[in-house]
C-alpha positions in Angstrom: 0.0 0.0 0.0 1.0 3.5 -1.1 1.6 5.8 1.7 -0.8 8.9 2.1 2.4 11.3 0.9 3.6 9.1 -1.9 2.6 11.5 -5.1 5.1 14.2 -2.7 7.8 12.3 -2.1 7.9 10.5 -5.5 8.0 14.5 -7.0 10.7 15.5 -4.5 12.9 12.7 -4.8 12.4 13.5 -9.1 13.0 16.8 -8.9 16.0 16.2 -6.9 17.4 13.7 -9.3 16.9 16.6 -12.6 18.5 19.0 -10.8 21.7 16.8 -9.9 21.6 15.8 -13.8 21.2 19.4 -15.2 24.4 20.1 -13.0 26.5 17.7 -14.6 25.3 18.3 -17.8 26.5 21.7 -17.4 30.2 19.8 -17.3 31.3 16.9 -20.1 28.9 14.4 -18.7 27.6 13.8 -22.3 30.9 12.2 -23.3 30.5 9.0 -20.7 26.6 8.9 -22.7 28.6 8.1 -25.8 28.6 4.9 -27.5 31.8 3.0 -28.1 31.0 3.7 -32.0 30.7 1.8 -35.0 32.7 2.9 -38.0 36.7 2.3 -37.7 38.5 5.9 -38.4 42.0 5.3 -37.8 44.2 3.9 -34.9 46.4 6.2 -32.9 49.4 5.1 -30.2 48.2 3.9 -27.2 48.6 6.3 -24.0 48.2 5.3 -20.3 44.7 5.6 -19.3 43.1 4.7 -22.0 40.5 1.3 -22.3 43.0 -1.6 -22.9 40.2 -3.2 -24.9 40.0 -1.0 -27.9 43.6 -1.9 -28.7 44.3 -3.1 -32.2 46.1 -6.2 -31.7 47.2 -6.9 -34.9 48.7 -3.0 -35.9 50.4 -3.9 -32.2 52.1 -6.6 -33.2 53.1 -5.3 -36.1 54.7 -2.3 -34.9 55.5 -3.9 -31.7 53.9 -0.7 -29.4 50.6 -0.8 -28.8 48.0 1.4 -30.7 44.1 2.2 -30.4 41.6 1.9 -32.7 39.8 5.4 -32.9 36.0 5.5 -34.5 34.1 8.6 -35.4 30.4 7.2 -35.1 28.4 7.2 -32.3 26.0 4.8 -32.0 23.0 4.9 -29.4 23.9 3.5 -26.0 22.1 1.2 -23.2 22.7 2.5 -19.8 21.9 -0.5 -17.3 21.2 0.8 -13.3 21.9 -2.3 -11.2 20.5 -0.8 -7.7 20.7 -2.3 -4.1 17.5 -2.8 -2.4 18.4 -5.0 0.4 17.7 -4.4 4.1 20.9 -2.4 4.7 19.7 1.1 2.2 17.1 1.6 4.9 20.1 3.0 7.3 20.3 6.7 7.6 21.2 9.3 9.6 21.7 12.4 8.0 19.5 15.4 7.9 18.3 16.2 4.6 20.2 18.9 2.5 21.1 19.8 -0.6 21.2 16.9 -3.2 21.4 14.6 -0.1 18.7 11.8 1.6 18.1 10.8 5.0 18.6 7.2 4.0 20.8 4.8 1.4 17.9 4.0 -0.2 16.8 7.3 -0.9 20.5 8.2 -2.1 20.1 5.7 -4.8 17.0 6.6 -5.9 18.3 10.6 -6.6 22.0 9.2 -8.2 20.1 6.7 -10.0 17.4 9.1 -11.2 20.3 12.1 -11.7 22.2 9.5 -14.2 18.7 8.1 -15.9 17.7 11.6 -16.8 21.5 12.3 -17.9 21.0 9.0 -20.2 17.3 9.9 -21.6 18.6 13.6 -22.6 21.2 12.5 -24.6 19.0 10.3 -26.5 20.1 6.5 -25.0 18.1 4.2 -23.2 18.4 3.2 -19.4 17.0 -0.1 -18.0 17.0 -0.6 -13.9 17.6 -3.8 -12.3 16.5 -3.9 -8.5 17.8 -6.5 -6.6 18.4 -7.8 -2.8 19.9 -11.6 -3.0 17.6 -12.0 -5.5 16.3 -10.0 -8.7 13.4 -8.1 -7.0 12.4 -5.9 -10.5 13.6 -5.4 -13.9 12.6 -1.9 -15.7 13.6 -2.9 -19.3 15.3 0.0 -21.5 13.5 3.1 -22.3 14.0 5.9 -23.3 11.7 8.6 -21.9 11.3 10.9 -18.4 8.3 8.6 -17.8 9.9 5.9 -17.8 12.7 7.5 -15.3 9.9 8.6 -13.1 8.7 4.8 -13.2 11.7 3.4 -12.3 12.1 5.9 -9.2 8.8 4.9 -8.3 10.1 0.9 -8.1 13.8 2.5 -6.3 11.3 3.6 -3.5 8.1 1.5 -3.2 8.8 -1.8 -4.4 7.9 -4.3 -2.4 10.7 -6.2 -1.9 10.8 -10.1 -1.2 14.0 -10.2 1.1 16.3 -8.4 3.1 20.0 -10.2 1.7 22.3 -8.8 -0.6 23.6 -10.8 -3.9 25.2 -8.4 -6.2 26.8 -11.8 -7.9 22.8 -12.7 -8.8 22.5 -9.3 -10.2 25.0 -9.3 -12.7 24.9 -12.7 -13.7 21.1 -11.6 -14.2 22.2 -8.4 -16.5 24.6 -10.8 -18.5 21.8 -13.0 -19.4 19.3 -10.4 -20.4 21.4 -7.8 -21.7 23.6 -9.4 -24.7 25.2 -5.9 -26.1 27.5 -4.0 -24.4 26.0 -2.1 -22.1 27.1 1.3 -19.3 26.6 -0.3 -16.4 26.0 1.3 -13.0 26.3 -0.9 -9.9 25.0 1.6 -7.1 25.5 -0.4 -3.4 27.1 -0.5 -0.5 29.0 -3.3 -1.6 28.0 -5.6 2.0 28.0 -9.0 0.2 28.9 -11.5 2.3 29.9 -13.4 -0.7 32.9 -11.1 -1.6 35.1 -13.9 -4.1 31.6 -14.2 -6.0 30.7 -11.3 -6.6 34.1 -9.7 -7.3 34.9 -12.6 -9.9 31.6 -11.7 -11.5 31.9 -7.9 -11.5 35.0 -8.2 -13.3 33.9 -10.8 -16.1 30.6 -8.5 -16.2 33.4 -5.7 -16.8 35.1 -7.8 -19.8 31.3 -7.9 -21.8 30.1 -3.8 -20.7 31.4 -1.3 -19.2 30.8 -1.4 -15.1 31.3 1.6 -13.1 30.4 1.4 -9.1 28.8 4.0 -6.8 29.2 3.0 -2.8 26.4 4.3 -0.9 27.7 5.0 2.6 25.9 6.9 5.5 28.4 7.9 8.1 27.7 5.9 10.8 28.5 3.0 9.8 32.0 4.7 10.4 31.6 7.1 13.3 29.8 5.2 16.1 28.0 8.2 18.4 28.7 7.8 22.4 25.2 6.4 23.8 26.7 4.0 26.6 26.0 0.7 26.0 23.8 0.0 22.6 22.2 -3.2 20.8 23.3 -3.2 17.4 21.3 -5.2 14.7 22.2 -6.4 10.9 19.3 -4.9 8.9 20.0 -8.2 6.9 21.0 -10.9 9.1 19.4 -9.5 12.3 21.9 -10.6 14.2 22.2 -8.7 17.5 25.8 -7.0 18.7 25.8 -5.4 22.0 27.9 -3.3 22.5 29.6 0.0 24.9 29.9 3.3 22.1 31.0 5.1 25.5 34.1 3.4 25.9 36.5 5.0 23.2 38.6 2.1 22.0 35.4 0.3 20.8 34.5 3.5 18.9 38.2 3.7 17.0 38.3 0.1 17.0 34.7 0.0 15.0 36.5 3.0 12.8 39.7 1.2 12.0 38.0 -2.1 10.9 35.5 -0.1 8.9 38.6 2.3 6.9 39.9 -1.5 6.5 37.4 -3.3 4.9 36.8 0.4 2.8 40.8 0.3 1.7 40.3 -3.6 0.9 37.4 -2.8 -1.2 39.0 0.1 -3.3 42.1 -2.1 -3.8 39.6 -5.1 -5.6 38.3 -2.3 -7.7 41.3 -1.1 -8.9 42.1 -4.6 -9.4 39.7 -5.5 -11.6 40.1 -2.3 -13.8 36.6 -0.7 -12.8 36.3 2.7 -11.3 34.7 3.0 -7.9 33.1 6.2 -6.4 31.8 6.4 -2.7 29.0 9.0 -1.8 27.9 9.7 1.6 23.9 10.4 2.6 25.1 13.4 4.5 27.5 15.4 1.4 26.8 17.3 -1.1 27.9 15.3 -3.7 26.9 16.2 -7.7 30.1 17.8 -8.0 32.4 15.2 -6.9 30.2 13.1 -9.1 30.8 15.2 -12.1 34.4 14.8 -11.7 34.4 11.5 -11.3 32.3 10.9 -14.7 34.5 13.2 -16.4 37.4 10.9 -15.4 35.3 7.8 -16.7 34.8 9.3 -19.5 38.4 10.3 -20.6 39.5 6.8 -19.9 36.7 5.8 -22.4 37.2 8.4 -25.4 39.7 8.6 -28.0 
């Protein structure tokens, strides 16, 4: 059932997400909208940075440095949103701001609508894939600001069948119904139990499209606040953790484990060659976002 405010919230939440993508529009954001192209220009020497898979192996060989090929048509591109829903995006604590949510959830819902818009202006079509540890909905490609205000209508009311998180299900999901090659946005806080799954399929998901990963983060999970002692609970698992936030080496204890598992994470995305960008529910992020596309985009263009 709908809540009484839905129509508000729904509007809100959109006209959040339009602002964010006029923003970057203002910058080069077009350029990551482009398609990989279909006619063959020329090749040019190779430079670091750019996508080791455009290289022209057998020009390489022949002059034994490696060389790109270059194209000079664009063809229309499929922007995929693969979007975690599971139990964990309902953690916030921030107030609202500027281009900021008071949950994870909510955060996804304005990046994802921000990029969908971005998509549908330049002419592409953007599909959404919802999913917990299973596939919860699939919002095939379109092409309209409809169908973006659709799919943030299923980012924040679908009613989801479980609580888990299996971003391995997802992409193995997206390989199977989405055979040419594809933008992909993986938009999570990457808290997958399953870590060598999901990272061996992220990375042969990366070989077939193009995967770039937004982590949504809310800072408490870093900062614990001093309340005394405190039950804790796994929005997934439900598993209880009691614990005493007054007592100071708990608090940098929490703190250090949490900068180690984010360090660990950044080092597997660098790893596997796809870029990684981590946005907080209480920062006003569209800019940093802006720059970060731009880099994506430079590593992707001749």
């Amino acid at each position: 059932m709908l809540p009484h405010d839905y129509a508000l919230r729904l509007r809100k939440i959109e006209v959040r997400a339009r602002l964010v993508s006029e923003q970057l529009l203002g910058g080069r954001l077009g350029s990551i909208f482009k398609g990989r192209g279909m006619d063959f220009a020329d090749v040019r020497e190779y430079t670091p940075g750019d996508d080791v898979r455009r290289i022209d192996w057998n020009v390489t060989a022949r002059l034994r440095k490696p060389f790109i090929k270059r194209h000079i048509e664009e063809r229309e591109l499929v922007v995929m949103l693969l979007v975690d829903a599971s139990g964990s995006g309902n953690f916030g604590t921030a107030e609202p701001v500027s281009a900021s949510a008071e949950t994870k959830r909510e955060l996804a819902a304005i990046v994802a609508g921000a990029l969908a818009f971005g998509a549908v202006r330049q002419g592409d079509r953007v599909g959404l894939i919802l999913f917990t540890d299973r596939v919860e909905r699939h919002v095939p490609q379109r092409k309209s600001r409809s169908h973006v205000t659709r799919m943030l209508h299923e980012l924040l009311y679908c009613r989801l069948q479980s609580k888990g998180t299996s971003i391995s299900t997802a992409l193995r999901y997206l390989n199977h119904v989405v055979t040419k090659p594809a933008l992909v946005f993986v938009l999570s806080d990457f808290e997958d139990g399953d870590e060598p799954s999901w990272v061996r399929e992220i990375r042969a998901t990366n070989r077939r499209h193009e995967v770039i990963g937004l982590r949504l983060m809310d800072r408490r999970e870093w900062e614990l606040p001093d309340v005394g002692w405190a039950l804790v609970q796994d929005a997934e698992s439900g598993e209880v953790l009691e614990m005493d936030t007054s007592d100071p080496a708990v608090r940098l204890g929490w703190e250090k484990s949490m900068d180690e598992q984010s360090r660990e994470l950044v080092a597997t995305f660098k790893m596997g060659g796809v870029p990684l960008l981590s946005i907080r529910t209480d920062e006003k992020w569209p800019h940093r976002l802006q720059q970060f596309l731009d880099h994506c985009a430079r590593r992707r263009i001749a």
